[in-house]
C-alpha positions as CSV (number, residue, x, y, z in Angstrom):
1,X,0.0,0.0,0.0
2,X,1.6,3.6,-0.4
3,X,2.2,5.0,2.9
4,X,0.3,8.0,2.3
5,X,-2.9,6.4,1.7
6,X,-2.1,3.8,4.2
7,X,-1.9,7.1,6.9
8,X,-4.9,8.7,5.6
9,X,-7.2,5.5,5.6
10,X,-6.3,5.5,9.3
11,X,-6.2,9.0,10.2
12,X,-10.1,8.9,9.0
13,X,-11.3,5.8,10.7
14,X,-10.2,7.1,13.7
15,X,-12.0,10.2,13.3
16,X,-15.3,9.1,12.3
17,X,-15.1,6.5,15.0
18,X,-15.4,3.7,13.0
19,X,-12.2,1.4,13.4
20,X,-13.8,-1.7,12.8
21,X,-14.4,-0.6,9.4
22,X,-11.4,-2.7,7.1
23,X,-9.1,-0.5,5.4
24,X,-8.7,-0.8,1.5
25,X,-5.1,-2.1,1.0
26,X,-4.7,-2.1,-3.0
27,X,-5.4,1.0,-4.2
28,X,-5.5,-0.9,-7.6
29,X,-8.6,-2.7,-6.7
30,X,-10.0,0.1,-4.9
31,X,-13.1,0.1,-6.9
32,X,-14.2,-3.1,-6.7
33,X,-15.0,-2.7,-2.7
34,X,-18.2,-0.6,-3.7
35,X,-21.6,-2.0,-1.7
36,X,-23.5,-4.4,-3.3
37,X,-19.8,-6.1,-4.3
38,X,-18.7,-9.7,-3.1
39,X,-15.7,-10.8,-1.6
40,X,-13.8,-13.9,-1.0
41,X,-11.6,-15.3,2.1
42,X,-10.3,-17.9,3.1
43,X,-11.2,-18.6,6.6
44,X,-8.5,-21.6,7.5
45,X,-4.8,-20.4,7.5
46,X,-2.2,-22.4,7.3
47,X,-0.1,-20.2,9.6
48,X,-1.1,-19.4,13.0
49,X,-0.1,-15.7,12.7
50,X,-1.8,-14.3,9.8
51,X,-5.3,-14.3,8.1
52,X,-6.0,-14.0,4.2
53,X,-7.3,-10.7,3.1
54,X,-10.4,-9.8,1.4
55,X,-10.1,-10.9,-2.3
56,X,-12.2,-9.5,-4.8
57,X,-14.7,-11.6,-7.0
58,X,-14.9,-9.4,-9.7
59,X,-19.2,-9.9,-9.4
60,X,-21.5,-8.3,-7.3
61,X,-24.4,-9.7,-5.0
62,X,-26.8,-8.4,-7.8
63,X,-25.1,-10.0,-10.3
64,X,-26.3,-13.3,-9.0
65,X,-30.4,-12.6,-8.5
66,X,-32.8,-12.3,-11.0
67,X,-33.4,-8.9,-12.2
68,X,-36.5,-8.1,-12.2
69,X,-36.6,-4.9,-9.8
70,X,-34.4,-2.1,-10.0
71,X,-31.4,-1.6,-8.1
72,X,-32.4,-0.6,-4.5
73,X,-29.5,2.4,-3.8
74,X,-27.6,2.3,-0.2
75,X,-28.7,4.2,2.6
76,X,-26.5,7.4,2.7
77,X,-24.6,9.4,5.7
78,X,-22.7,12.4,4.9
79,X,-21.6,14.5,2.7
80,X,-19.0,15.0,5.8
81,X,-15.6,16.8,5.8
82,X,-12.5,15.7,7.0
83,X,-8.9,18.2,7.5
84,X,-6.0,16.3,8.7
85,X,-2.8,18.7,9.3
86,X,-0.3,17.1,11.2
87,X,3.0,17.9,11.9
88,X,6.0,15.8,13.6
89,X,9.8,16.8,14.7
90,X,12.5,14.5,15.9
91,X,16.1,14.4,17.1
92,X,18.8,11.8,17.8
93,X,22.1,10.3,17.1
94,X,23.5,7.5,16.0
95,X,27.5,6.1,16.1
96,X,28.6,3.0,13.6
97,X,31.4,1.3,13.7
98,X,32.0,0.7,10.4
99,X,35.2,-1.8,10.5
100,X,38.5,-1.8,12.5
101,X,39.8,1.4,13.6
102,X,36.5,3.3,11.6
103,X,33.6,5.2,13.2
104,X,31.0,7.0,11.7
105,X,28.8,9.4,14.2
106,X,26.0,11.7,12.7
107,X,23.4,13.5,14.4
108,X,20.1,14.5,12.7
109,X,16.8,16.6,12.9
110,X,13.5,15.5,10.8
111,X,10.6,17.5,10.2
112,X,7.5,15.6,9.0
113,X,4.0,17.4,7.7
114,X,0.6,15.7,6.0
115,X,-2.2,17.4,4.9
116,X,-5.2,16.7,2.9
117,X,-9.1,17.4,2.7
118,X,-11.5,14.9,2.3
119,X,-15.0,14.9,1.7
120,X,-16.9,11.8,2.0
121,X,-20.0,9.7,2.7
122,X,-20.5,6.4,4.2
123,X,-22.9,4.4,2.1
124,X,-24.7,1.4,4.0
125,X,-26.9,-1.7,2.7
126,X,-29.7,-1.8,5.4
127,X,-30.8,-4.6,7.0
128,X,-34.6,-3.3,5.2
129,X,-32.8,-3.5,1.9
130,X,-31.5,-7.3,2.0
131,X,-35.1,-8.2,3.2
132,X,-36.7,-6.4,0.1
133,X,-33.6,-8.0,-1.9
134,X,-34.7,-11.4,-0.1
135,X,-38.1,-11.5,-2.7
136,X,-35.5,-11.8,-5.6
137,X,-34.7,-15.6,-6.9
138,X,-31.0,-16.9,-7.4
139,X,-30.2,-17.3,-11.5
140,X,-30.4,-20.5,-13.0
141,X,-28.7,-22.1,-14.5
142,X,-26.0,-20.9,-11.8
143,X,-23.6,-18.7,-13.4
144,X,-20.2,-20.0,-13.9
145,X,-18.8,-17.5,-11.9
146,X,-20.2,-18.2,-8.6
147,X,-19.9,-22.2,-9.5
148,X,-15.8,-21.7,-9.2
149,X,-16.5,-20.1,-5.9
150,X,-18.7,-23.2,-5.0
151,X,-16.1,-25.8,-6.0
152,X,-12.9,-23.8,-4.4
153,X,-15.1,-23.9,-1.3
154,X,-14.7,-20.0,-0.8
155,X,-16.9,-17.9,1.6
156,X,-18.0,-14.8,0.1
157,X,-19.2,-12.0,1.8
158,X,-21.1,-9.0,0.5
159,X,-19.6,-5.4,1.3
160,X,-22.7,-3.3,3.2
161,X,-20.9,-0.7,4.5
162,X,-18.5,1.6,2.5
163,X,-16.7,5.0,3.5
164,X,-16.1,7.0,-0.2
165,X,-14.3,10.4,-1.2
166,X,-16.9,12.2,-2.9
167,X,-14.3,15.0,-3.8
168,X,-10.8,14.0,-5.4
169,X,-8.7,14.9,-2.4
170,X,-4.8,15.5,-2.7
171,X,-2.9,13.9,-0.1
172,X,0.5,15.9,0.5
173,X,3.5,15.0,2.8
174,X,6.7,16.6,3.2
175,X,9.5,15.3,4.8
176,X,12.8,17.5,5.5
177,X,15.8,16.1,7.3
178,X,19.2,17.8,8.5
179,X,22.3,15.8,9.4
180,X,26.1,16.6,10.5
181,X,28.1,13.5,10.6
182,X,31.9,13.0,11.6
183,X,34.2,10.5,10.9
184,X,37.6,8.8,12.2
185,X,39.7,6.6,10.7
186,X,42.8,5.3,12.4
187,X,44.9,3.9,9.6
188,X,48.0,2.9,11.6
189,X,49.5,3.6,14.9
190,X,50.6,6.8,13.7
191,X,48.5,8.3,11.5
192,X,44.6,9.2,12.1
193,X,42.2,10.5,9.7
194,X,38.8,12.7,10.3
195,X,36.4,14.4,8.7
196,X,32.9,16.1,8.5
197,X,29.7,16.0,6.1
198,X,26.5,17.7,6.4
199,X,23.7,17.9,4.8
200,X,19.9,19.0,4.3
201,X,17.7,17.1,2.1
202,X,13.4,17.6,1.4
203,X,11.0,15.3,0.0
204,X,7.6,15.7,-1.1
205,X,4.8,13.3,-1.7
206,X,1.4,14.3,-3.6
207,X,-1.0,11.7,-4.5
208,X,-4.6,12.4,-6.0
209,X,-7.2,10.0,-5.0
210,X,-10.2,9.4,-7.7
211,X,-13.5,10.7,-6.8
212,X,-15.7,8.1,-5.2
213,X,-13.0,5.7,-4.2
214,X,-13.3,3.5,-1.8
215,X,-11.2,4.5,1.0
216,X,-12.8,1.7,4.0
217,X,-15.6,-1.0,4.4
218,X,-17.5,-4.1,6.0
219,X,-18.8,-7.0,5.1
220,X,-21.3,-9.8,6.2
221,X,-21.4,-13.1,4.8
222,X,-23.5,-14.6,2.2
223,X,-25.2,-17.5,2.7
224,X,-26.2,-19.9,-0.8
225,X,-28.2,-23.1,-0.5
226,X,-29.8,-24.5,-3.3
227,X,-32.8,-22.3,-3.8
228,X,-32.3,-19.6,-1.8
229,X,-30.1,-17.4,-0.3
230,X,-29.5,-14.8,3.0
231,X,-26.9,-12.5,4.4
232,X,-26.5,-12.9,7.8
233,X,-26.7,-10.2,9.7
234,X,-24.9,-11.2,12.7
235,X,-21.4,-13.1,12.0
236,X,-21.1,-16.8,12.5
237,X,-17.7,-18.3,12.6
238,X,-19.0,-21.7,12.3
239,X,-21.0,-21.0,8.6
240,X,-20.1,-21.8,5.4
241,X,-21.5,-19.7,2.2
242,X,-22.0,-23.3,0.4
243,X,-23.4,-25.4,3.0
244,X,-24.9,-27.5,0.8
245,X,-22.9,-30.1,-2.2
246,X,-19.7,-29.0,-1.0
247,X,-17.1,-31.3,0.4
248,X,-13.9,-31.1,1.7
249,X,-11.6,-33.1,-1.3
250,X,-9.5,-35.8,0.5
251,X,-6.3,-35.2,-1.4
252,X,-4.1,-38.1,-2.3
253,X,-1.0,-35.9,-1.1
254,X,-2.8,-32.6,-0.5
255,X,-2.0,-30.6,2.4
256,X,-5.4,-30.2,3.9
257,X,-4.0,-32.7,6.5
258,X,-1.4,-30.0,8.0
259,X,-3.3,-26.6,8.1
260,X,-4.1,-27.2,11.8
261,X,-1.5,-27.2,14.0
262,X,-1.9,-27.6,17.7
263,X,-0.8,-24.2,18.5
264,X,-3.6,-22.9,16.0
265,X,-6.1,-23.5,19.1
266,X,-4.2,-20.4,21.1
267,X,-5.4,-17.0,21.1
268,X,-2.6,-15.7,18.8
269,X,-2.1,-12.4,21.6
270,X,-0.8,-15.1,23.5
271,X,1.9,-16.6,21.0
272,X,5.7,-15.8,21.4
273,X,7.8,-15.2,18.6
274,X,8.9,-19.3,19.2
275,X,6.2,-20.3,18.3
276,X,6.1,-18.1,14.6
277,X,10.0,-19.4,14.5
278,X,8.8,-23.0,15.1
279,X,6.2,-22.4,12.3
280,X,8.3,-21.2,9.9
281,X,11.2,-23.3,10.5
282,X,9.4,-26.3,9.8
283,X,8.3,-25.1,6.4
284,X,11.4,-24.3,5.6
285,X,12.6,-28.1,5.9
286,X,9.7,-28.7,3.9
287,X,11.1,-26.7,1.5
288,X,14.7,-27.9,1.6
289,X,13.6,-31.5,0.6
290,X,12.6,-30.7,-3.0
291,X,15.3,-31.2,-5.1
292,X,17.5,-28.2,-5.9
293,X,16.2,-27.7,-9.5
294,X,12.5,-28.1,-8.2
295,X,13.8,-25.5,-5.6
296,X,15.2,-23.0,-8.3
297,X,12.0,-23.5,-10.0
298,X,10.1,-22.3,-7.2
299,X,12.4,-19.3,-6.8
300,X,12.6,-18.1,-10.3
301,X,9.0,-17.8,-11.0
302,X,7.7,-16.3,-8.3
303,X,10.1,-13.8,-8.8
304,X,8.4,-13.6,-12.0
305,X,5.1,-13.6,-10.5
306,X,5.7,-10.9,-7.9
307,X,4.6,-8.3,-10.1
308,X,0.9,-9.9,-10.7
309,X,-0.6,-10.5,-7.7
310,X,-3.8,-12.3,-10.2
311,X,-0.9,-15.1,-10.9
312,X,0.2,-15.7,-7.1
313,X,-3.7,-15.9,-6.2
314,X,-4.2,-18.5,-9.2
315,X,-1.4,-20.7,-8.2
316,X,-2.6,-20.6,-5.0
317,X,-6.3,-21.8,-6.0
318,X,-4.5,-24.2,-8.3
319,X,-2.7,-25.6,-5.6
320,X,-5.8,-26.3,-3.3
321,X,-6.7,-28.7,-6.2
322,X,-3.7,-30.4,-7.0
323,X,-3.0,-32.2,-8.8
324,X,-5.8,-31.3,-10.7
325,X,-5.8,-27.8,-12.8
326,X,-3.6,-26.4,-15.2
327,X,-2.4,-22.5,-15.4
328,X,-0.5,-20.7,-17.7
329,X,2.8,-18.8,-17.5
330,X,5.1,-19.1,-14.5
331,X,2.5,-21.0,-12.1
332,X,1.9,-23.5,-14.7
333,X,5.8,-24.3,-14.9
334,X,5.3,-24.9,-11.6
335,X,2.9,-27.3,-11.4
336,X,3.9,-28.8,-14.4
337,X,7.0,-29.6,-12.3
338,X,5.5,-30.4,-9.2
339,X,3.4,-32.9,-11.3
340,X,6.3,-35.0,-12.6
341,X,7.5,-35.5,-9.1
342,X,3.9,-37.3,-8.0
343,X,5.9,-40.6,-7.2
344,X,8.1,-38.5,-4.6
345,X,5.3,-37.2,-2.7
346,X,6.0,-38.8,0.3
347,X,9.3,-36.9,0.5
348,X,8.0,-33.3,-0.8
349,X,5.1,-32.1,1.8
350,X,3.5,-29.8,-0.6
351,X,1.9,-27.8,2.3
352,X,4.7,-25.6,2.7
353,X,4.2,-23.9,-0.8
354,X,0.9,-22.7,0.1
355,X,2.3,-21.5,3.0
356,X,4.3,-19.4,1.1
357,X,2.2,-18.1,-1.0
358,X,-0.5,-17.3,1.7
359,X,2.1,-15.0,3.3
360,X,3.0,-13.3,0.1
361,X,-0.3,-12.4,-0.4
362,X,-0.8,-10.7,3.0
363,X,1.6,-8.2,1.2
364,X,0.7,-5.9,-0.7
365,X,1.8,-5.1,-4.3
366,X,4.9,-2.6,-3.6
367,X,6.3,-5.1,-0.9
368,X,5.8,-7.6,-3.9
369,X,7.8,-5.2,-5.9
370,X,10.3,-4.7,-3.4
371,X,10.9,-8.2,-2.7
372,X,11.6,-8.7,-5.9
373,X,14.4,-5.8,-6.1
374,X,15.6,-7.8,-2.6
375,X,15.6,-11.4,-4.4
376,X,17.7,-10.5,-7.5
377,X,19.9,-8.1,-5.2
378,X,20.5,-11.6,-2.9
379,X,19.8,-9.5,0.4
380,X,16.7,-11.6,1.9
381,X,18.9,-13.0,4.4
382,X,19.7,-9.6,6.1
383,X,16.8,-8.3,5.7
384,X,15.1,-11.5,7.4
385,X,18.0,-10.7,10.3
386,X,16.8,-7.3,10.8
387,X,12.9,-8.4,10.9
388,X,13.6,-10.6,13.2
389,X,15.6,-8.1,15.2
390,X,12.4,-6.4,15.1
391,X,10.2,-9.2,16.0
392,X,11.3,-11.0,18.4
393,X,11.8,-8.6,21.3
394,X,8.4,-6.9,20.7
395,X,6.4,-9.6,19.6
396,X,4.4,-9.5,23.0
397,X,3.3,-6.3,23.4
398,X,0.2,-5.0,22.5
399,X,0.5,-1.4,22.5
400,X,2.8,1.5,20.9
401,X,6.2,0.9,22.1
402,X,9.7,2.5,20.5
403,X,12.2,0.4,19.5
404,X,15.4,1.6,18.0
405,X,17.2,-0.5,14.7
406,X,20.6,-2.3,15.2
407,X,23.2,-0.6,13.2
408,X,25.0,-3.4,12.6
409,X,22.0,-5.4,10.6
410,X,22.0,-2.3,8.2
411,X,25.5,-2.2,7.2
412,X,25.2,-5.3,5.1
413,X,22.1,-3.6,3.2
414,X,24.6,-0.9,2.2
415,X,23.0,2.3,0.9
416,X,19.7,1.1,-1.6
417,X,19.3,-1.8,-0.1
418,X,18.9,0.1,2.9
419,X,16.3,2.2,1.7
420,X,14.6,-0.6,0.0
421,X,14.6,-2.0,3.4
422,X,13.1,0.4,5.1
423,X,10.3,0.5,2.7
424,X,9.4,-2.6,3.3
425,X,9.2,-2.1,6.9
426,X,6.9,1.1,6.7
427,X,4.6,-1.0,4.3
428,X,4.0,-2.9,7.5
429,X,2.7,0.1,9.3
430,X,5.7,0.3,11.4
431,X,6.7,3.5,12.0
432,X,10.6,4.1,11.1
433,X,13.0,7.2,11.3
434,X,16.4,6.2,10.6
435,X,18.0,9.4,10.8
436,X,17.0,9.6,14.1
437,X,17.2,5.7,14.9
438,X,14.0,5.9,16.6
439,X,10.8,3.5,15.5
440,X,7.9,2.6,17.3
441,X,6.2,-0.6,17.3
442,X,2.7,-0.7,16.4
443,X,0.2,-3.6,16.8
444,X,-1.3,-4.1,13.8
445,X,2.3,-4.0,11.8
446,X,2.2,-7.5,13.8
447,X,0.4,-9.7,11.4
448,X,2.0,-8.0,7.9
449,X,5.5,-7.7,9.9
450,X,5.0,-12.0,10.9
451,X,3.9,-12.5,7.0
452,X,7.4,-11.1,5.7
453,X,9.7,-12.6,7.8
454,X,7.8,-15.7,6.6
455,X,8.5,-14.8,3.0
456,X,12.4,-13.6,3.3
457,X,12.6,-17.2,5.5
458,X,11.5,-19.2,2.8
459,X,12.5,-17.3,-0.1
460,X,16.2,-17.4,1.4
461,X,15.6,-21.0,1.8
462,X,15.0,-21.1,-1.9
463,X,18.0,-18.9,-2.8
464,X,20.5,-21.0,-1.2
465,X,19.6,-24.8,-2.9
């Protein structure tokens, strides 16, 4: 997600008081989280630690029921109008020793300003409007659509809630920094170098959101038995949008068998960082089983397939029905390969691919890009070091905590890889100054935060076969 959208999405849920609204992540798919629209998740993870987000369907509930009314339109609240102006200043220092005899030490100040407008309404579907929806048939034949849902097993959910710009609001941050920096060099026993740089450097962000984007929404879940259909209006865990003529395919070496692990009955608050180490580890022997071309094979196209997030979520449909289902491109050379090594099932669990995907697709499509950048730089292993760095001593903690970055698991990054880095980090929702080497752990950068030292674990584990 850009950060400046990420920042606004929040800033506004918190001010109309509705954080249990889910924010829009992609700002690709933006419009396809209008009411009326369907969704799809997967309710069982294979991970402990993380939950599948909202995929669009690319159909709406409407698209599904006879039309023989018009289209009821949402209950409306608003127009409303929303100014955010904030402004943020920070100091610190920070010394690196750089190698033998070296030392770098640099002080800094950061100046940090956002500002936009919005104007915007929340539309809502009405629990008056599903009942006078209710009179309307499901199609038949079924469309084919909603029949892939059906055999994938997906619950869909309808979105009946949705917070949209009604203006085209500009979204401005400016960032300014100042630093001095020394630096000492003792070359030999009798000769000892130092010197000085400074330096002042701004930044400026602008981004111009559409009118009537979707910015925030909910969902409830839609219910489909064979001649009728309801939205609940209350959620129910336990319900499954097909609960009729769908059943669980016993795979012949599917992984269905391993997406439960004992630890999945904790509350995940509870869970240590062990226990996400445990996890991950033991997918990662999973992983280092497959032979090493099957292994390169893995690596180099989803490398390839980091840029289409469409590919990474048809492999992983594809996977849930091996070995049934072909695909095109990258995800069908993978399959095609995993294929040919049928007999060796029993030495290649095949869970621990759509482990890996599941956590790539808790990220979003710039840390897809930037993971990329990261895999053909060969950094994942550093930047899984500082993750974990980051991880494992605030793993616990449920509330807004600063934390300040080891200089030593930056050096290796050098100077883009660095930045790259950090990048990824912020796309978590953790909040990072390394001028000032001072961040701040935030709660829900828990779950994306988990997801990508899952993907730099695994993808290491690739890179090194």
């Amino acid at each position: 997600m850009v950060v400046i959208f990420d920042d606004a999405v929040k800033s506004l849920r918190r001010q109309v008081g509705k954080e249990d609204l889910k924010p829009v992540t992609d700002l690709g798919s933006a419009e396809k989280f209008q009411y009326f629209n369907i969704l799809r998740r997967k309710e069982k993870s294979l991970s402990s630690f993380w939950e599948q987000p909202d995929s669009p369907v690319d159909f709406s509930l409407l698209d599904i029921l006879d039309p023989s009314s018009p289209v009821p339109d949402p209950s409306r609240e608003g127009p409303f109008t929303y100014k955010d102006n904030m402004v943020q200043k920070g100091k610190g220092d920070l010394t690196i020793d750089a190698s033998v005899g070296a030392q770098v030490a640099a002080s800094g100040e950061t100046d940090k300003s956002r500002e936009f407008i919005l104007e915007f309404q929340i539309n809502k579907i009405t629990t008056k409007i599903l009942t006078d929806l209710r009179s309307r048939a499901l199609l038949k034949p079924e469309p084919w659509f909603l029949k892939q849902c059906r055999e994938r097993g997906d619950n869909l959910y309808v979105v009946t809630e949705s917070v949209e710009v009604t203006n085209a609001p500009e979204l401005r941050v400016e960032k300014s920094r100042k630093w001095l920096g020394k630096l000492s060099c003792l070359q030999n026993l009798y000769i000892k170098v130092q010197g000085h740089i400074d330096g002042d450097k701004k930044k400026q962000q602008l981004l111009t959101l559409p009118e009537h984007m979707v910015m925030a929404y909910k969902t409830k879940q839609l219910i489909i038995k064979e001649n009728e259909w309801e939205v609940l209006l209350t959620e129910d865990k336990k319900q499954k949008t097909f609960p009729d003529g769908y059943e669980e395919r016993s795979l012949t070496i599917g992984y269905r068998r391993e997406i439960l692990p004992k630890e999945k009955i904790e509350e995940p608050v509870s869970q240590d960082f062990k226990k996400l180490q445990n996890e991950i580890s033991r997918r990662m022997e999973q992983l280092s089983n497959f032979s090493k071309d099957i292994q390169d094979i893995l690596f180099h196209n989803i490398l390839v397939m980091l840029g289409d997030r469409g590919a990474l979520q048809d492999l992983q449909d594809k996977m849930e029905q091996f070995p049934q289902g072909d695909l095109d491109g990258p995800g069908g050379i993978i399959l095609k390969e995993l294929r040919k090594n049928l007999q060796n099932s029993w030495v290649y669990p095949l869970s621990c691919i759509p482990y890996m995907l599941e956590a790539l697709m808790v990220l979003n499509d710039t840390q897809h890009e930037l993971l990329a950048w990261s895999m053909e730089k060969k950094i994942l292993v550093h930047q899984r070091e500082l993750v974990r760095s980051i991880l494992e001593p605030n793993f616990r903690y449920p509330w807004r905590i600063p934390f300040t970055l080891k200089p030593e698991l930056l050096t290796p990054l050098q100077g883009e890889g660095v930045t790259v880095t950090y990048k990824l980090l912020e796309e978590c929702g953790l909040m990072i100054d390394l001028n000032c080497n001072r961040s701040f752990w935030d709660l829900e950068a828990k779950m994306p935060l988990s997801a990508l030292y899952g993907c730099l674990s695994l993808l290491q584990q690739l890179a090194v076969a």
